[in-house]
N, C-alpha and C positions, 0 to 999 in steps of 0.2 A: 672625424675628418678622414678623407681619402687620400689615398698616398698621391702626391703630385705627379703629373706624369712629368720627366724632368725635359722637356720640351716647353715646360708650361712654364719653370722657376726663374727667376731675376736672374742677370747677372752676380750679386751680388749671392742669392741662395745656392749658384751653383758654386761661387767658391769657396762658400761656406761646406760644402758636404764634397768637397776636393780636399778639404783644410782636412775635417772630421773623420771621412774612411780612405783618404788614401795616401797624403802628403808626406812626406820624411821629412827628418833636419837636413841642411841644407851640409850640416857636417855635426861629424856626431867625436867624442871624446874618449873614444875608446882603446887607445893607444894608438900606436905602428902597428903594420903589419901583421894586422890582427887581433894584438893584445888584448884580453878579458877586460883588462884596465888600463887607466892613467893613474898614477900618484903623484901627490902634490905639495910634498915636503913635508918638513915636522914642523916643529912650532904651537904655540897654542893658538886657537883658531881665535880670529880676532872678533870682536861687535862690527856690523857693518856701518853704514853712512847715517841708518836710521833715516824714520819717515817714511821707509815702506811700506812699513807695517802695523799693525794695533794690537796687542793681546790684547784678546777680548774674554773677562771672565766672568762668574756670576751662576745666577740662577736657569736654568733657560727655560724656554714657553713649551706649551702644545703642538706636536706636530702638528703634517693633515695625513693624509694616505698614507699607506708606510710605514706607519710606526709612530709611537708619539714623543715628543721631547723629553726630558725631567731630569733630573739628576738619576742615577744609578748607584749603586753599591762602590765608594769613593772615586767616582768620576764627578764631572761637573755636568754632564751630558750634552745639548747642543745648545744653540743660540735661538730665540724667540725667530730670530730669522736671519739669511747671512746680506752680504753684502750683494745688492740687488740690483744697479746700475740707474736707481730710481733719482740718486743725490750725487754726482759726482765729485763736486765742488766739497763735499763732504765726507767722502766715501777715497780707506785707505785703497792705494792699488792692490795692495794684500792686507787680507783680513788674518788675524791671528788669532783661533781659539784654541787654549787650553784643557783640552777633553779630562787630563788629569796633568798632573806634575811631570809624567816623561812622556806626553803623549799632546799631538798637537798637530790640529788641520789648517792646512792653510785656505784662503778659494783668493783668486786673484780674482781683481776687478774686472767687472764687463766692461766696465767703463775705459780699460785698456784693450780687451778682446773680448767679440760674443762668447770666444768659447768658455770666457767662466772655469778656468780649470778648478779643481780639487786637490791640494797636495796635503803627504801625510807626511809626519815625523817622527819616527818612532826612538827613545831610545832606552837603550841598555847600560849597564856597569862600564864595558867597555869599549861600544858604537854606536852610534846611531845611526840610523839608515833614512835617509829619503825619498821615499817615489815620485818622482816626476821632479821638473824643473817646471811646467807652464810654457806660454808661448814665447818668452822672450822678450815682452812689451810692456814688464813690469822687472821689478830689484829685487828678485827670488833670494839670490843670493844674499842681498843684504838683510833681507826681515830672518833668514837661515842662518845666517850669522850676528844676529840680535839675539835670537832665542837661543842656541847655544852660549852664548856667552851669559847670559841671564841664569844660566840652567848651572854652567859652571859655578859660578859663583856664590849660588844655594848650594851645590852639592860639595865646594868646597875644592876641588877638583880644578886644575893646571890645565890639563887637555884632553879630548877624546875625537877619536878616528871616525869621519863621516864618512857614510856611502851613498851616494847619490846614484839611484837606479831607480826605473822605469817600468811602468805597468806595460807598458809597449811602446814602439819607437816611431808613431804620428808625430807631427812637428810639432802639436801642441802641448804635447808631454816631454817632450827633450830640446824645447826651442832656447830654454835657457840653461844650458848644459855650459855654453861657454865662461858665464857667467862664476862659475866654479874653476876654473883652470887657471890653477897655483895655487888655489887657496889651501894655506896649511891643513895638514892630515886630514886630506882629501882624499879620496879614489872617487873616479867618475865611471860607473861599467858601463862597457860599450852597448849597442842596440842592437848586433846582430844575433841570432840562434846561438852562434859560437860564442861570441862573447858574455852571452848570460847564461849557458850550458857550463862556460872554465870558471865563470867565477861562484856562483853557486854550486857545482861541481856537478851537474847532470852528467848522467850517462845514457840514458834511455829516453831521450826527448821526444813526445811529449808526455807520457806515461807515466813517467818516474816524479815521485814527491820526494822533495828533498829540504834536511832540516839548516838553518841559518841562527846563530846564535850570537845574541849584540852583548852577550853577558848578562847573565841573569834574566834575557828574557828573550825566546826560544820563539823561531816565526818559521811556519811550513810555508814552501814555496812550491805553489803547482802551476804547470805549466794550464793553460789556456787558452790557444790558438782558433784564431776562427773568425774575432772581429779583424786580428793582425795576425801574422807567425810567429809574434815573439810575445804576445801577450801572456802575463803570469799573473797571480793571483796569490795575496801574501794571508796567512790565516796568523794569528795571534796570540799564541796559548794563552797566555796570561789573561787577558780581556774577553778575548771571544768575538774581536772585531775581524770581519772578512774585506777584505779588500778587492775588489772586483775588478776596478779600471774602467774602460767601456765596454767590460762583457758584460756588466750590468747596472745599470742606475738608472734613476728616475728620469727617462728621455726615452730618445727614438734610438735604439738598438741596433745598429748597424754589422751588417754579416758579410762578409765577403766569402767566407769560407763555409757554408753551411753544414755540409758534412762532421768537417772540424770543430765549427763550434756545437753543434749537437753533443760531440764526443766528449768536449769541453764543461758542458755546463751539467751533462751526466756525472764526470768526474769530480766537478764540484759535488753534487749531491750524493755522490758514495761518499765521498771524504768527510761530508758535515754531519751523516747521519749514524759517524761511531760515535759511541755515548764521552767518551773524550777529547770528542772535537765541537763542543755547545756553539752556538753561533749566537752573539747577544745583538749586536746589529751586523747588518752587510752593508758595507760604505764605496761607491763606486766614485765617478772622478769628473763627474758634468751632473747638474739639474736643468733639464731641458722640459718638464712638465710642469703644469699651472695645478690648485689646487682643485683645480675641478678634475674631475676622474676619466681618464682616456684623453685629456684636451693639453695639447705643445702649444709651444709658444711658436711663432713662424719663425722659421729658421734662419740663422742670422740676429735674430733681436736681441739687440744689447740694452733693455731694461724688461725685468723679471719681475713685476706688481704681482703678488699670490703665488709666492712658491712655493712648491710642492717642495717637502724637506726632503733631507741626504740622503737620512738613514731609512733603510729596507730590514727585512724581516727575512729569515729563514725559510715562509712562506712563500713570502715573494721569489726566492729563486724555486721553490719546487714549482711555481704556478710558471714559471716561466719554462721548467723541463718540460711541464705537460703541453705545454704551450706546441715545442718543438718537437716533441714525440707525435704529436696531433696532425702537426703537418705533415708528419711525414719526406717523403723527397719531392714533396712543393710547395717550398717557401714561397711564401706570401706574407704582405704588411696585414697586419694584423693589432690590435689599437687592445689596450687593457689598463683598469687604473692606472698602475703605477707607472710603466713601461709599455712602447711602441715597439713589436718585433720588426725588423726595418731588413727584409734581404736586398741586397743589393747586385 
């Protein structure tokens, strides 16, 4: 497929790729004047309304491109397939899988927004962290406060401190920020450079890797910029899971920044190729390609028959370095299995 000339696309596709590579929250949770954060009281954090959400657990199927499914070394690995926008009537607005016991993706329904977000859960001894909220048009918050309260009550455990932060600050990753404000032992971090430099504590942005610790389990955070300015990239010790956001997944790859993200997805690849940074999958935060190889779904489309799965390979981002080193300083769309290099 050739890139569209954007003279060519719907109303509708153009607001989809206004939504994708440009749009902000309309308000974002960051504090006053300035503040790294908000906080949102003590307390133990409650179950929400229920009905957002489904844990969904079990065996899971064969991928396609990218890596294949199964269980792994005590994870449960991924689901035969996520929620696809093919049954709505059927279909929770957030899908709940269980990758393991402290570990847990969310994907919101298309069937609330094409954009299908991705959200992770990660948690520790004593935080757990969320990336992303979704676009807003689904009860983030309550299926997040289902599975914590679920988690509590296996682990025995009164309360623990969420952080709700962002792979980067598009509306579709922080449109349900608001959704969190009050809720006990919360912090919401803000979406600007500043804000996610004080709270992780950068000093040398975007160069500097810095460590984040939820107790007991230890997450590097590297900056990333190039799809957005504030995009970052969470690595995993424990697992080996990469978290990529929309610098990389299985879709059309959107660039605003080429320079920076060339610099970016280099930095990724020094970082994953010390022999104590393994990478088991790379998990980004949209599935926008079909199982067939190089082929999107048209943009905007809110049902996903043959998706191409989540999970990427270690592979996949070096093919993507070379990818960017290849062009050189003229970005071009460019179509490849897994992922569509998409400059904009």
């Amino acid at each position: 497929m050739q890139r569209p000339p954007l003279h060519a696309l719907s109303a509708v596709a153009l607001a989809a790729l206004a939504l994708s590579c440009g749009s902000e929250a309309g308000t974002t949770s960051g504090g006053t004047g300035g503040d790294a954060a908000s906080n949102g009281g003590g307390g133990q954090s409650s179950a929400g309304s229920g009905g957002a959400g489904v844990t969904t657990t079990g065996t899971a199927g064969a991928g396609a491109a990218g890596g294949s499914g199964g269980t792994g070394g005590g994870n449960n690995g991924f689901p035969e397939h996520w929620s696809d926008g093919l049954s709505c009537a059927g279909e929770p607005d957030v899908m709940v899988w269980s990758y393991d016991d402290d570990t847990f993706i969310l994907r919101q329904s298309l069937c609330t927004n094409f954009e299908g977000p991705f959200l992770y859960l990660l948690f520790g001894e004593d935080e757990v962290l969320l990336q992303d909220t979704g676009t807003g048009d689904a009860d983030v918050a309550g299926a997040v406060a289902d599975i914590i309260s679920e988690w509590l009550t296996k682990k025995g455990k009164a309360s623990i401190e969420l952080v709700v932060t962002h792979s980067h600050s598009h509306g579709d990753h922080v449109g349900g920020d608001g959704q969190f404000a009050g809720m006990p032992n919360t912090t919401v971090v803000g979406t600007s450079v500043g804000n996610v430099s004080d709270y992780f504590g950068f000093s040398d942005w975007p160069t500097e890797i810095v460590n984040h610790d939820l107790g007991g389990r230890s997450l590097d955070i590297i900056p990333i910029p190039g799809h957005h300015n504030t995009h970052i990239a969470v690595y995993d010790q424990s697992r080996g899971l990469l978290l990529t956001g929309d610098t990389l997944y299985p879709g059309r790859l959107y660039i605003g920044d080429w320079n920076a993200y060339g610099s970016s997805i280099q930095r990724l690849v020094d970082f994953t190729s010390a022999p104590d940074h393994p990478v088991t999958w790379v998990l980004g935060t949209h599935i926008e390609m079909t199982t067939t190889p190089g082929q999107d779904y048209p943009m905007g489309a809110t049902q996903h028959a043959n998706e191409h799965v989540l999970q990427l390979t270690l592979e996949t981002l070096l093919e993507l370095n070379q990818a960017v080193i290849g062009l050189g300083n003229n970005p071009q769309y460019q179509e490849h299995d897994d992922f569509i290099v998409y400059p904009l």
